[in-house]
N, C-alpha and C positions, 0 to 999 in steps of 0.2 A: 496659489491656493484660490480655488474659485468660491465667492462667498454667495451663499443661498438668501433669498429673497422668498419671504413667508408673507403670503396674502391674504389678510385676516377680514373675514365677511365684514364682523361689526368691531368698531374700534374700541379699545380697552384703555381703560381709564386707571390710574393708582387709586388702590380702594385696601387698607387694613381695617381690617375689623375679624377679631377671634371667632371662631368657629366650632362647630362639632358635627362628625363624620358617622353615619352608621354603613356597613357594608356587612356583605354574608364573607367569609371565613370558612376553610375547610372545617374547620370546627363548630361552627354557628356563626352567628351574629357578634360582629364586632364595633366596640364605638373608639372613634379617635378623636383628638383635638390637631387643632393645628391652626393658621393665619391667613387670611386673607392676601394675595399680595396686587394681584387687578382683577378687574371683572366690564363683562361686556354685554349685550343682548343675547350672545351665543355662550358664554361660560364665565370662569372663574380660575385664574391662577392660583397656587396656594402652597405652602408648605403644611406637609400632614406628619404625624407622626404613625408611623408604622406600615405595613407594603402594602402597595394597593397593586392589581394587575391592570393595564390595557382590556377593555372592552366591557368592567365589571362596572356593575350599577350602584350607585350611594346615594344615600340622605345624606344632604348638606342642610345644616343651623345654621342662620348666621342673621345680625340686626342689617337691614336694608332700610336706610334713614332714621327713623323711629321705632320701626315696626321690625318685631321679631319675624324672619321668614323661614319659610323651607323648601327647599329644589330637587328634585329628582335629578341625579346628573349623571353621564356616562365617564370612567377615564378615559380619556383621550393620550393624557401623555405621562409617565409616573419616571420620578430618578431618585436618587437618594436625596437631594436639594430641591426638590420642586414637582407638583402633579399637575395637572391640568384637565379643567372638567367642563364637558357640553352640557349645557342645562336640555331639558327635556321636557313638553310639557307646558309650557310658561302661557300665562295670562296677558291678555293686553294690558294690565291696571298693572305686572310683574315689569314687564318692558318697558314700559312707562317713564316705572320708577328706576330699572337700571339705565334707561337712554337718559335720564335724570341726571345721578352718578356719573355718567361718561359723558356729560358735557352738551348732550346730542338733543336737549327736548327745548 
């Protein structure tokens, strides 16, 4: 079995901290909760509750240090045990703070 090797721009750090999810819904607008499980300059691992698809856009809550934040994020990767989200958008004073968290400032 040949094993795949994933090359991740910015390194991702262990980061829990609880969460909440808004995305559009065939129905409307939906909100989730769900966990943190790492987070990087480029995104955010996480366990959500409820389906998300590949390519749809979300508001992420989540505390970044002190401070309550929020991220505009694409999914990039969704299972039933795990999503994975590109941030979008982010600030230098954003980056900052997550190359902070990841070990990297």
């Amino acid at each position: 079995m040949q094993e795949r090797t994933i090359r991740r721009e910015y390194p991702r750090a262990l980061f829990s901290v609880p969460l909440n999810l808004r995305h559009m819904a065939p129905g409307g607008p939906l909100a989730a909760h769900g966990i943190s499980l790492d987070i990087s300059e480029g995104g955010l691992g996480a366990i959500v509750e409820g389906n998300l698809r590949i390519g749809e856009a979300v508001e992420i809550d989540l505390a970044l240090g002190k401070r309550k934040w929020s991220a505009t994020a694409i999914v990039k990767y969704a299972s039933k045990a795990r999503c994975g989200f590109e941030f979008q958008g982010l600030n230098q004073d954003e980056r900052r703070q997550i190359m902070s968290l990841a070990g990297r400032a």
